[in-house]
ZANU-55886 format. One line per field, with one value per residue (C-alpha): x, y, z negated; residue in three letters. Coordinates in Angstrom, 2 decimals, padded with zeros to 5 digits, always signed. Each point is the difference from the previous one (the first is absolute). Layout:
N
east [X,...]
north [Y,...]
up [Z,...]
residu [ALA,...]
//
This chain:
494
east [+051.70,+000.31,-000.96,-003.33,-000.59,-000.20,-002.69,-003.18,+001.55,+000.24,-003.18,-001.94,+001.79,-001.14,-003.27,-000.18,+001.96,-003.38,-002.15,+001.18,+000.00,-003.53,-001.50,+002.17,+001.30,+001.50,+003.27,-000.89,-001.40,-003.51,-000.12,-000.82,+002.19,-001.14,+000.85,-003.33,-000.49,-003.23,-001.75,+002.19,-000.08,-003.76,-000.05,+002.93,-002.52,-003.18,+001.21,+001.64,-004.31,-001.31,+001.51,-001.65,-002.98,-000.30,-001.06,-001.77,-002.48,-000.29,-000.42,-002.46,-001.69,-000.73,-001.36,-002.34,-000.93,-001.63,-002.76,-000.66,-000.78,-001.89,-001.86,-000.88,-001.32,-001.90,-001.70,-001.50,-001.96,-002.29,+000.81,-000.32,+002.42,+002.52,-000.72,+000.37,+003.44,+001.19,-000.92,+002.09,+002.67,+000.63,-000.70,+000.27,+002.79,+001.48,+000.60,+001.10,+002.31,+001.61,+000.72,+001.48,+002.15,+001.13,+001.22,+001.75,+002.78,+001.07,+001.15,+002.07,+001.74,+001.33,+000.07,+002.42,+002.10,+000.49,+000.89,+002.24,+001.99,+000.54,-002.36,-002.13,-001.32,-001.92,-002.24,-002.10,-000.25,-001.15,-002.39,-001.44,-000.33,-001.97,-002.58,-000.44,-000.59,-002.08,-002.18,-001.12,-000.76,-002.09,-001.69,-001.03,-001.47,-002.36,-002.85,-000.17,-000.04,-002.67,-002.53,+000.47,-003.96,-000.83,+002.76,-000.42,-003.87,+001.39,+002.43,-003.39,-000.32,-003.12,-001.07,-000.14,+003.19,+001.81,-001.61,+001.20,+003.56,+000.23,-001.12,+003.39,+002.18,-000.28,+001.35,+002.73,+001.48,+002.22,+001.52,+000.91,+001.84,+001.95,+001.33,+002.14,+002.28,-000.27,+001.56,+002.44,+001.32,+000.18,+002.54,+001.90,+000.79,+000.26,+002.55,+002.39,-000.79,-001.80,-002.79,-000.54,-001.93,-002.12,-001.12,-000.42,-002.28,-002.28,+000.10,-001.10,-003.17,-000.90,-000.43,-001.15,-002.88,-001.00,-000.96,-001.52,-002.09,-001.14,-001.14,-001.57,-001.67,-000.96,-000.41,-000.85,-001.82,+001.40,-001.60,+001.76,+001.08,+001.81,+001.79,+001.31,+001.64,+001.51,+001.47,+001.23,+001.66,+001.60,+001.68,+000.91,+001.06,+003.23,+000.73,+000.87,+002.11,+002.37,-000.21,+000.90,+002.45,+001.70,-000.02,+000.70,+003.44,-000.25,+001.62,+002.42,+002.01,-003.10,-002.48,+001.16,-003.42,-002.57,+001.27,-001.39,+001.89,-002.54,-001.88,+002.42,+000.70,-004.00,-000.86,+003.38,-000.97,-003.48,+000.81,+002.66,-003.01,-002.82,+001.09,-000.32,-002.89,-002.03,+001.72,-001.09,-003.13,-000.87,+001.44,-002.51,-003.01,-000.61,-001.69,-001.80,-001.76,-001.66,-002.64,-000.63,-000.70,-002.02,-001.97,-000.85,-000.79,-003.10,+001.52,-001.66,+001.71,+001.20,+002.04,+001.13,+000.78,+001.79,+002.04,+000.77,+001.56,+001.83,+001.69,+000.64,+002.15,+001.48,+001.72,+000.73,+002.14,+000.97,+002.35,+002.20,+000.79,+000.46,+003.00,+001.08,-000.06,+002.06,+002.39,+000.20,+000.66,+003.10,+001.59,-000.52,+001.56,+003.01,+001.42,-000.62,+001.73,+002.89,+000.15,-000.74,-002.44,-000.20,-000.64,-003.01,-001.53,+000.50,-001.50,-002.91,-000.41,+000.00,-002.94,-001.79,+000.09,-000.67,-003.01,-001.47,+000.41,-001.62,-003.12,-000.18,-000.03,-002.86,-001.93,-000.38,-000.80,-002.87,-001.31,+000.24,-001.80,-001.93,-003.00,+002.17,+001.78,-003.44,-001.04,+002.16,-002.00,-003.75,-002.00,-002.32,-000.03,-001.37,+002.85,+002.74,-001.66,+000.54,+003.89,+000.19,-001.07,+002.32,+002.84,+001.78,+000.31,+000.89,+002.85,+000.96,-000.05,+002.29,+002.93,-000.22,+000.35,+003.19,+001.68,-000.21,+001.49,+003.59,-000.12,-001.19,+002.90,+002.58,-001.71,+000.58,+003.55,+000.79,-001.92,-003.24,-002.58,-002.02,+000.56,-001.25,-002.69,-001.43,-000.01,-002.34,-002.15,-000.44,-000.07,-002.53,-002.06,-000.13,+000.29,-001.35,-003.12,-001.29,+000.04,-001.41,-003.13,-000.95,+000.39,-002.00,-002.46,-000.30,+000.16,-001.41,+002.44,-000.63,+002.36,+002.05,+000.08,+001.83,+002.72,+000.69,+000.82,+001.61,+002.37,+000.57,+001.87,+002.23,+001.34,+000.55,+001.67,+002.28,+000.74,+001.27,+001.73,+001.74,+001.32,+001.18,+002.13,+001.83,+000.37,+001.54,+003.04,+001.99,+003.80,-001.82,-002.41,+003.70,+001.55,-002.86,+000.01,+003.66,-000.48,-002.40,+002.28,+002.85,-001.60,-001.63,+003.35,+001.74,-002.60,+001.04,+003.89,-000.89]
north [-009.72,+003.37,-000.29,-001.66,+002.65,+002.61,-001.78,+000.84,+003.86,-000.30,-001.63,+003.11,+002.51,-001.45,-000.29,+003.73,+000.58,-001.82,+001.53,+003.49,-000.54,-001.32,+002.67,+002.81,-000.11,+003.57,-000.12,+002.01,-001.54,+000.45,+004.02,+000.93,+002.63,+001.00,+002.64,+001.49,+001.23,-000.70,-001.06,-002.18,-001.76,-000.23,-001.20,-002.60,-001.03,-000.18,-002.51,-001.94,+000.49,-001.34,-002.68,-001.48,+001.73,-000.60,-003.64,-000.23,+003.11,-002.29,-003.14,+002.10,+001.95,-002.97,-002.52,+002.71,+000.94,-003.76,+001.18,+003.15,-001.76,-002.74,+002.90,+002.12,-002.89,-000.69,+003.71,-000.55,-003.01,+001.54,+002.61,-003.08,-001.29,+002.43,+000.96,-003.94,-000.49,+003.51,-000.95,-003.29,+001.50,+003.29,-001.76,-003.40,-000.87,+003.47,-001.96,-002.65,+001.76,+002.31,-002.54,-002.49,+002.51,+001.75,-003.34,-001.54,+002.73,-001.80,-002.13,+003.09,+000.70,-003.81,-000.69,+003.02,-000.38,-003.70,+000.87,+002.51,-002.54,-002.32,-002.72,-000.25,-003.34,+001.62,+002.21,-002.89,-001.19,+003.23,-000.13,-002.71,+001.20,+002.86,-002.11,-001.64,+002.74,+001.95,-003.54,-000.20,+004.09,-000.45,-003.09,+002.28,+003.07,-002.77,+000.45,+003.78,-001.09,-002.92,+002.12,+003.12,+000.45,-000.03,+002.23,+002.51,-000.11,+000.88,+002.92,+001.82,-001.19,-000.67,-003.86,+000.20,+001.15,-002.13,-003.27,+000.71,+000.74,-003.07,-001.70,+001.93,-000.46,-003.87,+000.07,+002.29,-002.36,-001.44,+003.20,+000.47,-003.15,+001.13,+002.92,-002.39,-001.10,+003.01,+002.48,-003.06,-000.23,+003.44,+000.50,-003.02,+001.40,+003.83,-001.62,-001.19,+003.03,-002.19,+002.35,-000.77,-002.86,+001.72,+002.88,-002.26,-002.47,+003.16,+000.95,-003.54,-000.30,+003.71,-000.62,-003.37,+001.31,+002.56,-002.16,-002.92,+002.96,+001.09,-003.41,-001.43,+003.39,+001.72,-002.23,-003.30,+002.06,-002.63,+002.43,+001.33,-003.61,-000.25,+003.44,-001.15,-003.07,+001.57,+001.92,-002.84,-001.92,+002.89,+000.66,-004.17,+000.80,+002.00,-002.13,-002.90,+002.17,+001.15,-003.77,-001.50,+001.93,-000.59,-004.11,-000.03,+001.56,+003.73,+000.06,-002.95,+001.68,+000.55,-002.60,-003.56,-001.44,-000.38,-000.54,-001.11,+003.15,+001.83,-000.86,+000.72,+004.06,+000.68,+001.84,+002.12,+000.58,+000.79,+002.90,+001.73,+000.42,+000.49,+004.02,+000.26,-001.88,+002.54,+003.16,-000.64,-001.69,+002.96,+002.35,-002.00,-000.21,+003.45,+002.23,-003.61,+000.45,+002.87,-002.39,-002.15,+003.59,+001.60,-003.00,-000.21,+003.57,-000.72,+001.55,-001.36,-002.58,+002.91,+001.51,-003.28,-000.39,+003.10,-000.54,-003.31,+001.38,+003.03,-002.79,-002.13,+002.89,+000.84,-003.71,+000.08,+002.96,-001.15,-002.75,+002.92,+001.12,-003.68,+000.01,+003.18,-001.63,-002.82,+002.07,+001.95,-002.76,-002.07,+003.53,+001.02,-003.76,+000.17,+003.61,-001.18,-003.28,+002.44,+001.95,+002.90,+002.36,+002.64,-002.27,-001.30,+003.03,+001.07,-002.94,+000.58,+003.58,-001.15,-002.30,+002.83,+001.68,-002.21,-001.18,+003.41,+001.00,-003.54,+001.16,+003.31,-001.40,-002.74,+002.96,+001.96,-003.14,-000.60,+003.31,+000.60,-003.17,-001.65,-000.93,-001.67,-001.53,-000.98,-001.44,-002.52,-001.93,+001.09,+001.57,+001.31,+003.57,+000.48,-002.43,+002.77,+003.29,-001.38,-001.33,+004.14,+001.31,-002.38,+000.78,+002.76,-002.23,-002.91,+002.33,+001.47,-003.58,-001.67,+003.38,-000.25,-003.95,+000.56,+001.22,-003.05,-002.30,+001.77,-000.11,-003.63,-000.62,+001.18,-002.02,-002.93,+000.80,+001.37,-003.28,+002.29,-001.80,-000.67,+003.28,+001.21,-002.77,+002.02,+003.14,-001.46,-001.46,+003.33,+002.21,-001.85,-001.81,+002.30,+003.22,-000.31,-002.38,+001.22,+004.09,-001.54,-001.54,+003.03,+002.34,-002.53,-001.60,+002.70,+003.38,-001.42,-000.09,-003.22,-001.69,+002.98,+001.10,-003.64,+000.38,+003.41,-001.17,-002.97,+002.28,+002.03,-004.03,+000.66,+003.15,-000.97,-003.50,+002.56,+002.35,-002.92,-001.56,+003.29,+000.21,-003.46,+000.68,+003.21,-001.46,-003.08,-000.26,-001.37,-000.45,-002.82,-001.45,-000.66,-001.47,-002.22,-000.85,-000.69,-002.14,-002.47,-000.44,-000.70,-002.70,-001.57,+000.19,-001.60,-002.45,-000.84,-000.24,-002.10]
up [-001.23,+000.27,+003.78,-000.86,-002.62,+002.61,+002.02,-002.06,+000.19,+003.69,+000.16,-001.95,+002.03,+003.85,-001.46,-001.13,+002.83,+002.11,-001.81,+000.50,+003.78,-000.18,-001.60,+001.05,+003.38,-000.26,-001.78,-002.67,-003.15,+001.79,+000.00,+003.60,+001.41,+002.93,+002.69,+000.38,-003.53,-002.02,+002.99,+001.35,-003.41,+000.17,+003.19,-000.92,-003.30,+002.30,+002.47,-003.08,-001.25,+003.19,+000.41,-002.81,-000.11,+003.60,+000.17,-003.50,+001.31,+003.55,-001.33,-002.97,+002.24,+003.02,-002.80,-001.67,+003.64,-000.03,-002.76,+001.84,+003.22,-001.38,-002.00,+002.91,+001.65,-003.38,+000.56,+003.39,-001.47,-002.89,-002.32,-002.54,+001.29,+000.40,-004.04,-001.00,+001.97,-001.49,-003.33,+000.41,+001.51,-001.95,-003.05,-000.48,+002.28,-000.93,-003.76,+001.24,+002.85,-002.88,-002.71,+002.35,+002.05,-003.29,-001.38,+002.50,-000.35,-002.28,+002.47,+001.88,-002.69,-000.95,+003.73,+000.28,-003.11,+001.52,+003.52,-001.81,-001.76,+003.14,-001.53,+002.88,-000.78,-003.06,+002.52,+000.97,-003.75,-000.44,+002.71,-001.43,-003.18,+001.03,+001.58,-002.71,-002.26,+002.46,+000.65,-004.17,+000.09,+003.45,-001.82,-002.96,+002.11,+002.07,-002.31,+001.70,+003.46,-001.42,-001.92,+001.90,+000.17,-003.96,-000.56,+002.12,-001.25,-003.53,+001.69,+001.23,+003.70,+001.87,-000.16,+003.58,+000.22,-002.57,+001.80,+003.00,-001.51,-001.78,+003.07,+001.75,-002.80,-000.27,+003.49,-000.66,-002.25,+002.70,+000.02,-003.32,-000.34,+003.27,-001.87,-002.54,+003.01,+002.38,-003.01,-001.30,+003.38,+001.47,-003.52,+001.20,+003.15,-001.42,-001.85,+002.53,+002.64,+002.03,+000.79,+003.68,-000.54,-003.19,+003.27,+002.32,-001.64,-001.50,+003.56,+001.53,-002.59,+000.84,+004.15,-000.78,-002.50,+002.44,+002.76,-002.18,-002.28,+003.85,+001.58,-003.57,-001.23,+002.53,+003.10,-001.78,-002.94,-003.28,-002.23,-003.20,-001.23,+003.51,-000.24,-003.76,+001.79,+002.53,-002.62,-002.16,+003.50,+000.83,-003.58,+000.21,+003.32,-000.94,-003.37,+002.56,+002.37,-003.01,-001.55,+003.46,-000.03,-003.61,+000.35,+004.21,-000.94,-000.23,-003.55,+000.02,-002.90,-002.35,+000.79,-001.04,-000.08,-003.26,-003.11,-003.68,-001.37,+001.47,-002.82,-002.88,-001.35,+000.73,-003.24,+000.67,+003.65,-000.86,-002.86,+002.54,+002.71,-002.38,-000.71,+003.74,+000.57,-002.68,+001.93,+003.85,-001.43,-001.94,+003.00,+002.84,-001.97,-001.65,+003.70,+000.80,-003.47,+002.04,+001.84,-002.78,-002.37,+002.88,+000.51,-004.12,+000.29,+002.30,+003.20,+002.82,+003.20,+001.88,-003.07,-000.80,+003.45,+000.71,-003.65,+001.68,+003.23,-001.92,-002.35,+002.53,+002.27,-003.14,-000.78,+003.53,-000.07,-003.51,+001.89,+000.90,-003.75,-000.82,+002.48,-001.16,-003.70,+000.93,+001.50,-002.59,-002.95,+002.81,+000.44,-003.80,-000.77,+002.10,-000.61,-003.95,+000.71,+001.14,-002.50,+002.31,-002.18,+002.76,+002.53,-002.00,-000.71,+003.79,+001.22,-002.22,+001.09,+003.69,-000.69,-001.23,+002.30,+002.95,-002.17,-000.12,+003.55,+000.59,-002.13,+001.13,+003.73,-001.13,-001.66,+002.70,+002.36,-002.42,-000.11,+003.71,+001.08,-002.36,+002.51,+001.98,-002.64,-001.42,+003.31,+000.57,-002.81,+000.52,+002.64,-002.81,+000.00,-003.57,-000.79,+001.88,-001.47,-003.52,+001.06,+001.24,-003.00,-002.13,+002.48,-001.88,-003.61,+002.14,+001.42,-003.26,-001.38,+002.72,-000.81,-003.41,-000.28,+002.67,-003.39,-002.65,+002.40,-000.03,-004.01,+000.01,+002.36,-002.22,-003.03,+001.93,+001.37,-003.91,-001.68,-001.89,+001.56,-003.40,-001.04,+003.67,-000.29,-003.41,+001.27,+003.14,-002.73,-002.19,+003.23,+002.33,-003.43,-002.70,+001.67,+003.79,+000.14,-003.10,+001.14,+003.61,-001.78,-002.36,+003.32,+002.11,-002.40,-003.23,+002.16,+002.84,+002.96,+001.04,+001.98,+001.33,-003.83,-001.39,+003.26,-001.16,-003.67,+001.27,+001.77,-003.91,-000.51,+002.99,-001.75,-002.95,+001.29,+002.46,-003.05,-002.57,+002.55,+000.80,-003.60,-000.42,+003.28,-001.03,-003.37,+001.53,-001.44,+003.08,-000.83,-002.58,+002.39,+001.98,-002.88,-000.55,+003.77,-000.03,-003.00,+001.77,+003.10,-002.53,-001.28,+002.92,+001.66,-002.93,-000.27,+003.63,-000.67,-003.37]
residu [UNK,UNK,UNK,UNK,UNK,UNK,UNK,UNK,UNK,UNK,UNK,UNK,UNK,UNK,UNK,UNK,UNK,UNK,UNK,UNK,UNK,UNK,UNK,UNK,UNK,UNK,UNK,UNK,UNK,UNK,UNK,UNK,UNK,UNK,UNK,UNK,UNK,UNK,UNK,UNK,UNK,UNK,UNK,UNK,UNK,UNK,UNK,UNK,UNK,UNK,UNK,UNK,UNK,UNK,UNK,UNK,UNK,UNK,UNK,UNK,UNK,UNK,UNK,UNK,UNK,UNK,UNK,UNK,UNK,UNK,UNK,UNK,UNK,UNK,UNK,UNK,UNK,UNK,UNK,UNK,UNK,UNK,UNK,UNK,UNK,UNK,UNK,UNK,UNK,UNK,UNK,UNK,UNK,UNK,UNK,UNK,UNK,UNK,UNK,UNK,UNK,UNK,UNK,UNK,UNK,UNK,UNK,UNK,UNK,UNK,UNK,UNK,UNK,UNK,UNK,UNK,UNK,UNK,UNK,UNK,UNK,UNK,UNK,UNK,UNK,UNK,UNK,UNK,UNK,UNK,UNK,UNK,UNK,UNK,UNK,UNK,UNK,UNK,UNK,UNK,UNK,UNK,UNK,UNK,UNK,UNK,UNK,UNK,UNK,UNK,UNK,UNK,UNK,UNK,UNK,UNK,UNK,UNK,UNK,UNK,UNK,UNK,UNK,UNK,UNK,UNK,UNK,UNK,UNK,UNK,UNK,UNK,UNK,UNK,UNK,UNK,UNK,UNK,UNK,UNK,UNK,UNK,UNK,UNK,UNK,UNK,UNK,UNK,UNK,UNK,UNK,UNK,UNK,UNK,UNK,UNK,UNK,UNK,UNK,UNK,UNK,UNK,UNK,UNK,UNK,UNK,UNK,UNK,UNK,UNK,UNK,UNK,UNK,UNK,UNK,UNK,UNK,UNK,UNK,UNK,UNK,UNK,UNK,UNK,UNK,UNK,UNK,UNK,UNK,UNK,UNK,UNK,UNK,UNK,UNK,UNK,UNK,UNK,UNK,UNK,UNK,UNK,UNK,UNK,UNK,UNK,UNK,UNK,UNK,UNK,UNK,UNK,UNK,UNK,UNK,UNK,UNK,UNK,UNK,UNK,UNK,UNK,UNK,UNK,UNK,UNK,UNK,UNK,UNK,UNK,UNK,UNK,UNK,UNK,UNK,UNK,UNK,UNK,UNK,UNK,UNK,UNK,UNK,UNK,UNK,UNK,UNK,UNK,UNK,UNK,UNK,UNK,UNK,UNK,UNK,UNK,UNK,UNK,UNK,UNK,UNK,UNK,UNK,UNK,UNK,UNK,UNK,UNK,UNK,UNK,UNK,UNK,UNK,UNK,UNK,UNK,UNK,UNK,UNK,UNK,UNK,UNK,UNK,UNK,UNK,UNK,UNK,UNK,UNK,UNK,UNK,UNK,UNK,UNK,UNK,UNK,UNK,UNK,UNK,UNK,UNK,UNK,UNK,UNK,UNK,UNK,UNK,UNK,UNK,UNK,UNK,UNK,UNK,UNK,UNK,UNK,UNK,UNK,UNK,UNK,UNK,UNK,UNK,UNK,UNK,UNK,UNK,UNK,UNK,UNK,UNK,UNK,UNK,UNK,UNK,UNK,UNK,UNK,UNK,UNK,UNK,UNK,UNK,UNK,UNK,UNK,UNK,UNK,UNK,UNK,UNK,UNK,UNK,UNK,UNK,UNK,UNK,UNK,UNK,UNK,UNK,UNK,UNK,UNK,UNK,UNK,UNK,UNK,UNK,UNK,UNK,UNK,UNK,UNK,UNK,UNK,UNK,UNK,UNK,UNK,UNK,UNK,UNK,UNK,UNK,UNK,UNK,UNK,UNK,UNK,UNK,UNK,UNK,UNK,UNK,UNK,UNK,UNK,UNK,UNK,UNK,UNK,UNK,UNK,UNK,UNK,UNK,UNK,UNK,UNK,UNK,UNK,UNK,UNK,UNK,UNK,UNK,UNK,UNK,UNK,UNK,UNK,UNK,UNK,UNK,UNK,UNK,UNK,UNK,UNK,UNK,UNK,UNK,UNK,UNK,UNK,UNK,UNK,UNK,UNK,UNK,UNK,UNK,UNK,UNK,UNK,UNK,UNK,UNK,UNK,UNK,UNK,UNK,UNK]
//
């Protein structure tokens, strides 16, 4: 008796024991000692960074790279064009890109907690789950994709322009339905460290789009409808290479085939992701607001143009942040899981820093080169001297936007989100689109004017975030943290 008491004991210990090991190879409750002093420690923490920022910015950065190409293909047909497909893209699909990507983390963190516990078999219920969730929401932002034209009549834009965006947007609508099982999966796989397949299949669509965008645009001249298919194959195109290779056996543990309790625990699934959804939503949207304001403000196709191409190298370079953010919230998680307080605030530092000397790199790229930057979308000169004069706020945007990500990072690793989700609401809402209207529209600025008080948003966003951070009260955010992994773990052993 006494014998059999000992086994749930035994049991808890190997699995802190596992745990420990997992998180903290170093034998030392997770506080790196290293030889090399401070820097060896930050050098120790940045490889421990990239290695998950690494293939979220790749996979990120190659799938964003299919817009841009289609786009500058897009610019070498009409201006028209080009401002239709940039109006769809770094608007409309921008909605529906944020919303989607920001709820399915709900699905990394139960995904996680799962694996964590050793119930593998819950991963793919989870899966499932997601897809069904992320299915209803896609359902209910059709109607944007659908009438596309009347609304961006009532937002200000030319009818010539909103016709031809509608036309671009109907066809974009595979697209946005691709997004529900390209984010479900890529947290799937995240989940088990089976990122490999999440780089290579990004990397498969991104040669693959660049040839068929060649031979259909330009040599076979499809016309704008054409480009916007090549864009929705190619997004298809890398759902099936990660979904061939979940049911062909490259997650035998996790994937047990479909299940009907896929379709039970939606309302709690849906709440957990919903907090998320509203922060990257609100997060993507707020620069892309930009074309739609300029355009309302009666700037004419080259401003709208030029707007387009700035916005669209900014969420380009955004995908680097947006690794940096994820890194940021794993590392955050674990050293809190630990109950290592020093490591969490070290890893946090880290990020910072990394993030800034990212934006101060992309800052000065912008500023050097912005006609050649500019180029690769439009041979239009008037179109490039517009993108040069806009080059120094599109630099000072991309560095001061390299900031929020770290924050948001440790709201997700800490479990803020809605409180982080707020604070992007009163920042970018209430503070910055209303001071970039009265400089553009009521003293006259026009469209440089409403960037410049856009960018007043970024500040304040950066300077609340900033206090919530050194107010964070981190030996409780541990306690809470420990206090969920006690009771998934007992929920496990029960």
């Amino acid at each position: 008796m006494g014998k059999k008491s000992q086994i749930p004991k035994m049991k808890e210990e190997q699995h802190q024991q596992q745990q420990s090991l997992l998180l903290h190879p170093n034998p030392n409750n997770g506080d790196v000692h290293i030889d090399g002093g401070i820097t060896g420690e930050i050098w120790e923490e940045l490889k421990k960074i990239w290695k998950i920022a690494g293939p979220s910015v790749f996979c990120r950065f190659a799938m964003f790279s299919l817009t841009i190409i289609t786009q500058s293909f897009a610019g070498h047909l009409s201006d028209l064009d080009l401002a239709a497909f940039s109006i769809s893209t770094t608007f409309l699909i921008a909605v529906s890109f944020g919303f989607l990507l920001g709820m399915a983390t709900a699905l990394e963190t139960l995904c996680g907690q799962a694996y964590g516990a050793r119930q593998h078999h819950m991963l793919g219920i989870y899966l499932q789950r997601s897809c069904v969730v992320l299915s209803f929401c896609a359902i209910l932002l059709l109607p944007m994709f659908i009438f596309a034209t009347p609304l961006l009549k009532i937002l200000g834009q030319s009818a010539e322009v909103a016709e031809r965006t509608g036309l671009v947007a109907r066809y974009l609508i595979p697209m946005h339905l691709s997004f529900i099982f390209q984010f479900s999966l890529q947290r799937f796989l995240q989940s088990q460290l089976k990122t490999a397949i999440i780089a290579w299949s990004a990397a498969v669509a991104l040669a693959v789009h660049a040839i068929i965008s060649w031979l259909f645009i330009y040599k076979l001249g499809v016309g704008i409808v054409g480009a916007a298919l090549t864009l929705d194959f190619s997004w298809w195109l890398s759902v099936f290479i990660m979904y061939g290779y979940v049911i062909y056996g490259g997650c035998p543990k996790t994937w047990k085939g479909f299940s009907l309790q896929a379709f039970t625990e939606l309302w709690d699934f849906f709440k957990l992701s919903l907090a998320s959804g509203v922060m990257v939503l609100l997060e993507n949207v707020y620069y892309r607001l930009l074309v739609i304001a300029s355009g309302d403000a009666g700037s004419s196709h080259v401003a709208v143009d030029a707007l387009s191409i700035c916005v669209t190298l900014y969420g380009w370079e955004s995908m680097v942040p947006l690794g940096i953010l994820a890194a940021t919230g794993v590392r955050v998680a674990i050293e809190l899981g630990a109950g290592n307080v020093s490591g969490a605030k070290f890893a946090a530092k880290v990020c910072m820093m990394t993030s800034l000397v990212i934006g101060l790199i992309f800052f000065a790229l912008v500023t050097a080169i912005p006609d050649r930057l500019a180029m690769i979308f439009t041979p239009n000169s008037s179109v490039v001297s517009v993108v040069r004069d806009l080059a120094f706020l599109l630099g000072s945007t991309i560095f001061l936007n390299s900031i929020p990500p770290v924050f948001l990072g440790i709201a997700v690793g800490s479990g803020w989100q809605a409180l982080a989700a707020y604070i992007n609401i009163g920042s970018y809402y209430l503070v910055g689109f209303p001071l970039g209207i009265f400089i553009g529209r009521v003293l006259n600025f026009g469209y440089m004017g409403i960037w410049a008080g856009m960018l007043g948003g970024s500040v304040t966003q950066i300077f609340l975030l900033a206090i919530i951070a050194v107010k964070l009260e981190w030996g409780k955010e541990v306690q809470k943290t420990r206090g969920k992994h006690f009771l998934v773990n007992k929920a496990v052993d029960d």
